[in-house]
C-alpha positions as CSV (number, residue, x, y, z in Angstrom):
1,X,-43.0,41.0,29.3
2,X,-41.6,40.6,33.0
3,X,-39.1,38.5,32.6
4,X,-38.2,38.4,29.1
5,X,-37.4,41.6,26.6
6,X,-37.0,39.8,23.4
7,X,-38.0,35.9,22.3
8,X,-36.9,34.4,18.7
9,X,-38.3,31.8,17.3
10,X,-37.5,29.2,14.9
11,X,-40.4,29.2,11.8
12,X,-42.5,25.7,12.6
13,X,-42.4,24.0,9.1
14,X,-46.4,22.8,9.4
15,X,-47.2,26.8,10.7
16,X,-49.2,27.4,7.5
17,X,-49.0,31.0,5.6
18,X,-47.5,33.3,8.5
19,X,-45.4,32.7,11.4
20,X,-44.4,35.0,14.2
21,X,-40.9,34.4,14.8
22,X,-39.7,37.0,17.1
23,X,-40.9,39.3,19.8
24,X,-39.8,42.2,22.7
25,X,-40.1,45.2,23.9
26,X,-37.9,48.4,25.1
27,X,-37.0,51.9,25.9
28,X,-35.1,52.9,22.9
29,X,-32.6,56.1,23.0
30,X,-30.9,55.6,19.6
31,X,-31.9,55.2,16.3
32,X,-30.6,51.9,14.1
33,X,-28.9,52.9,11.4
34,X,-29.3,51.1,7.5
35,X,-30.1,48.2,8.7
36,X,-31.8,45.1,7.0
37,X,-33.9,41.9,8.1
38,X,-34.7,39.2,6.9
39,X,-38.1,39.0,7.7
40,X,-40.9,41.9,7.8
41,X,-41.4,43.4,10.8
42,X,-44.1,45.3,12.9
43,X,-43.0,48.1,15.5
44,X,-45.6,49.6,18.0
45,X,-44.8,53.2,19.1
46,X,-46.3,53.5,22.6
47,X,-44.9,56.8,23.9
48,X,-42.0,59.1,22.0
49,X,-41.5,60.8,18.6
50,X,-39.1,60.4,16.3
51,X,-38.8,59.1,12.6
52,X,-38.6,56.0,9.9
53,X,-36.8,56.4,6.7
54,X,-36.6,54.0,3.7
55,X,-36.1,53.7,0.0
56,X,-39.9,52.9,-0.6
57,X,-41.6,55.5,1.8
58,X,-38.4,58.0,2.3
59,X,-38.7,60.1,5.7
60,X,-41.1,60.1,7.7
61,X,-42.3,61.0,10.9
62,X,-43.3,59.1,13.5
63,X,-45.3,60.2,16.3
64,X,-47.4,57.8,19.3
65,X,-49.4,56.5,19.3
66,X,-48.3,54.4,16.0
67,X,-47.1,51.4,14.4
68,X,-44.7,51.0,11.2
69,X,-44.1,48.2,9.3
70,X,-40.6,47.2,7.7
71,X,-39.8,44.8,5.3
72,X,-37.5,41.7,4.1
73,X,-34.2,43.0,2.3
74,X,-35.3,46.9,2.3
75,X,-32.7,49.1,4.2
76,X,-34.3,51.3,6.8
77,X,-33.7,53.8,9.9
78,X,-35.6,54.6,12.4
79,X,-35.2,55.8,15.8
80,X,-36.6,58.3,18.4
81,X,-35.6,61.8,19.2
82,X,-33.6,62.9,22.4
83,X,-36.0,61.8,24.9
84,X,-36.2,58.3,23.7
85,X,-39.4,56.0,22.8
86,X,-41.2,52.9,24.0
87,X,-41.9,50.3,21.5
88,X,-42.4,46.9,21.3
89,X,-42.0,44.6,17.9
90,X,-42.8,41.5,16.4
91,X,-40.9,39.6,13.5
92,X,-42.9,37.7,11.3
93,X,-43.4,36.1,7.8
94,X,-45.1,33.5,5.4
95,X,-47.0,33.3,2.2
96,X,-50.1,35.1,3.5
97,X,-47.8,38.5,4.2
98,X,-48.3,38.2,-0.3
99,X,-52.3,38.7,0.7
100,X,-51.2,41.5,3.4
101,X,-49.8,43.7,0.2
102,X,-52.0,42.8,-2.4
103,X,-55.0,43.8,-0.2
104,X,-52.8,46.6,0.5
105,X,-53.6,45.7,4.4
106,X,-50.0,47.1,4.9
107,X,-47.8,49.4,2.6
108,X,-43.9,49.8,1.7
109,X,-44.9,53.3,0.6
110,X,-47.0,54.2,3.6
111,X,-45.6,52.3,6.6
112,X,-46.4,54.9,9.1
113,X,-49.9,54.1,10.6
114,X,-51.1,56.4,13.8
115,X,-53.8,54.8,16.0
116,X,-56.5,56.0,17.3
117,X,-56.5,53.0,19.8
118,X,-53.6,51.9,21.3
119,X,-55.0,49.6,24.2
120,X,-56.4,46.9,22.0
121,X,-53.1,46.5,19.5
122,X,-51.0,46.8,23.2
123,X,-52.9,44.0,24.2
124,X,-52.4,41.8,20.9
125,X,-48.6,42.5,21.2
126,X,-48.7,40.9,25.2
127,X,-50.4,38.1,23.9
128,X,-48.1,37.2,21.2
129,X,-44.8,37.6,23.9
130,X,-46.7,35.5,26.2
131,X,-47.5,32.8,23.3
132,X,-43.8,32.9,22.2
133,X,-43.4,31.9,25.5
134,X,-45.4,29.3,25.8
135,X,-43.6,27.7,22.5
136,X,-46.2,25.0,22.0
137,X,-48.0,24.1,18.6
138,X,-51.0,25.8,20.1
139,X,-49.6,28.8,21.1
140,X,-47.8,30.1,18.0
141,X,-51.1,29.4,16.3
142,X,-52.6,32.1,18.6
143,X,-49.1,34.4,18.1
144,X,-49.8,34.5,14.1
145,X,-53.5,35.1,14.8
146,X,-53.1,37.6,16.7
147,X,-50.3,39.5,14.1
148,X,-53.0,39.1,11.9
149,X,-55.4,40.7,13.9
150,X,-53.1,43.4,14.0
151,X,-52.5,44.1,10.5
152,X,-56.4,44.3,10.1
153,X,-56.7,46.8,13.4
154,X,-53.7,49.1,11.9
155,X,-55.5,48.7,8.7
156,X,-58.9,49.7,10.1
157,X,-57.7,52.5,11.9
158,X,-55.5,54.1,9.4
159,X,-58.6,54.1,6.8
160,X,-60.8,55.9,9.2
161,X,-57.8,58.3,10.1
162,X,-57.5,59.3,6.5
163,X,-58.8,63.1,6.1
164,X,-61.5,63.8,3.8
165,X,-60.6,64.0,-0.6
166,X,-60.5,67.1,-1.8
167,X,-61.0,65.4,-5.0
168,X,-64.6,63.9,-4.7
169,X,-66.5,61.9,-2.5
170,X,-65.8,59.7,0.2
171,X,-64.6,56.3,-1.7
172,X,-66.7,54.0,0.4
173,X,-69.8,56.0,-1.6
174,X,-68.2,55.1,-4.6
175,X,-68.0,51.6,-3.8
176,X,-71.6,51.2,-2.4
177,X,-72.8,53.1,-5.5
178,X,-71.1,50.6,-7.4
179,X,-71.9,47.5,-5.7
180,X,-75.8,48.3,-6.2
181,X,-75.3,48.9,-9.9
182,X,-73.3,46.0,-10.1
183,X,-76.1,44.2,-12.6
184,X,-76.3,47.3,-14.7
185,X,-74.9,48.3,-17.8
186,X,-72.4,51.2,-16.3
187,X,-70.6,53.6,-18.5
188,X,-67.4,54.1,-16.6
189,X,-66.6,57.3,-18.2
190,X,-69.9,58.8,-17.4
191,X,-69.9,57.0,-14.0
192,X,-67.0,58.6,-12.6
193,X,-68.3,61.8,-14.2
194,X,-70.8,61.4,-11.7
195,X,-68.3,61.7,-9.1
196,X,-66.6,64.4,-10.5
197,X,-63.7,62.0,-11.1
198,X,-61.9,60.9,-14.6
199,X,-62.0,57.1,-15.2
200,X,-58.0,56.6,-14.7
201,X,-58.7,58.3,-11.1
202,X,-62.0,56.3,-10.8
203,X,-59.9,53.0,-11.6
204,X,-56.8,54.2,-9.1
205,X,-58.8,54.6,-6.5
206,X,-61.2,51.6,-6.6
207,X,-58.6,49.4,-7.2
208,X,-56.6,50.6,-3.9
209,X,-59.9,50.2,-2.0
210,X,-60.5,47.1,-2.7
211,X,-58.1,44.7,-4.7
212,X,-60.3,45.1,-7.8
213,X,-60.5,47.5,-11.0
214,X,-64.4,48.7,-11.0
215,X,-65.5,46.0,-13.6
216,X,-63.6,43.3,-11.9
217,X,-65.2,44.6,-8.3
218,X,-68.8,44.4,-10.4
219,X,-68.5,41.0,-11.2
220,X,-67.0,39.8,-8.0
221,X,-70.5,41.5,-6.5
222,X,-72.4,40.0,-9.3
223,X,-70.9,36.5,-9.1
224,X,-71.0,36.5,-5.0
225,X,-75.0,36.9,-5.6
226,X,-75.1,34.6,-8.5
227,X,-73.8,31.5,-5.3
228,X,-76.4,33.1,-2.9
229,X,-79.1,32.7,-4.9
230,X,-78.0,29.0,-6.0
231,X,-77.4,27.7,-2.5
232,X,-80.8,29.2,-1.0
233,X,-83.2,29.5,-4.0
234,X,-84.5,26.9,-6.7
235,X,-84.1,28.9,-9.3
236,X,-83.0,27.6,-12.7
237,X,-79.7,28.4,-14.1
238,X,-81.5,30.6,-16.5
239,X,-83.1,32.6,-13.9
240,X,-80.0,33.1,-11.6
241,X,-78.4,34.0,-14.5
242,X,-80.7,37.0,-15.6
243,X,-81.2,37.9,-11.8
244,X,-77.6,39.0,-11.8
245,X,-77.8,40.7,-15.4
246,X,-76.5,38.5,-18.1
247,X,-78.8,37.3,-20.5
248,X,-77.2,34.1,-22.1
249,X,-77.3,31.5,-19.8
250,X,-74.1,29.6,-21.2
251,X,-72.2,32.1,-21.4
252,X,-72.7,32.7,-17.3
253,X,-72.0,29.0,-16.5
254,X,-68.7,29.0,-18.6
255,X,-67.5,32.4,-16.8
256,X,-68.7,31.2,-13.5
257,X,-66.7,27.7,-14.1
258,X,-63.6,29.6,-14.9
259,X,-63.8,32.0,-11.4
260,X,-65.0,29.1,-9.0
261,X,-63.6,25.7,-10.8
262,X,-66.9,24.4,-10.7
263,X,-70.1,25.1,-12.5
264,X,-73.1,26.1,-11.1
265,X,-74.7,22.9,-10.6
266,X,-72.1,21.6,-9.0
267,X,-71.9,24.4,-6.6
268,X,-76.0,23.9,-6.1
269,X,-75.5,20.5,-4.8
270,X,-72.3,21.2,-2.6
271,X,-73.6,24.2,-0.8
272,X,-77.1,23.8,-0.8
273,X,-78.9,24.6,2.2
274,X,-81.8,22.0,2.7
């Protein structure tokens, strides 16, 4: 970022579900004021305090090393203290930012995220500048793959930085626990009982973990086994079936049709591994 603070881009009409459209860096003093983009947005903190504010996550502060996000159409201020910050930004967007927030890989309500390594997302924002700069086909494939390696970092990072629930265990138990129950006939209620949680907490936090209400998560597990066992084993339908605890056959191939628009034959002779 020698020679250039800020690069835009135009959004390549063949770049698939996300495009990074803008990049830059600088020494900020002030704070912009109620301002809305058009795109989202990711700001790295490298050095500095100071603050973001918006309608979804109201005021809060922001301290280095950190990243925030912003977003399309949402007003928003942010800015450092007296003594000014570092950051650097990207602008990006596409249809797989949809899969950012319903994985909840990035947050309008928590769009403050501290790092616990700052060296490796410094590194992915230099290599999208230098790909913007670049401009070629090539090069703003490795600019949106590299903004996607950052949502997952920030991601990462801000799970393991979360401090310990007061209310129970460690979620990730929960989700292990469930995951190897997954072909057993679960009581939720006396499940989450287990855990010294009510079902409605059980659900809310499951379902922020990952994507899925327990049940839902259950049969993902038990479906995900169910193509394992077709594409390495020679088992009949019957057996697979029973193997991942449902007893009527049929009923399987018809629920396993409507998840993967295929039955599980077909799926046996296009993944099979000979």
């Amino acid at each position: 970022m020698k020679t250039t603070d800020a690069i835009y881009r135009s959004p390549l009409a063949a770049a698939g579900g996300l495009a990074v459209t803008g990049s830059g860096r600088q020494h900020a003093m002030q704070a912009v004021r109620d301002r809305k983009l058009p795109s989202h947005a990711v700001v790295l903190v490298e050095n500095g305090h100071g603050f973001l504010e918006s309608e979804a996550g109201g005021r809060q502060s922001v301290k280095s090393p950190a990243l925030f996000w912003l977003f399309p159409n949402r007003q928003h201020s942010y800015g450092p203290d007296a003594e000014g910050w570092s950051e650097r930004w990207a602008l990006f967007e596409g249809s797989l930012v949809r899969d950012f927030l319903r994985l909840r890989l990035i947050s309008e309500q928590n769009p403050v995220v501290d790092l616990r390594n700052l060296d490796r997302v410094q590194r992915l924002f230099n290599a999208i500048h230098a790909d913007l700069l670049e401009d070629t086909n090539l090069a703003r494939a490795s600019a949106a793959a590299s903004l996607h390696r950052i949502v997952v970092l920030a991601a990462q990072q801000a799970s393991k930085l979360k401090p310990a629930s007061l209310e129970g265990p460690d979620i990730a138990e929960v989700i292990e626990a469930l995951r190897r129950r997954a072909t057993q006939s679960l009581d939720m209620a006396a499940f989450a009982a287990e855990y010294r949680m009510s079902p409605a907490t059980l659900r809310r936090k499951v379902t922020a973990e990952v994507g899925l209400p327990p049940k839902g998560f259950q049969l993902r597990v038990r479906m995900d086994h169910a193509k394992e066992l077709l594409a390495i084993t020679e088992d009949k339908i019957e057996t697979v079936a029973a193997k991942i605890g449902f007893e009527d056959a049929f009923y399987f191939s018809r629920l396993f049709h409507e998840r993967e628009n295929c039955t599980p034959r077909e799926f046996r002779a296009r993944y099979r591994r000979t």
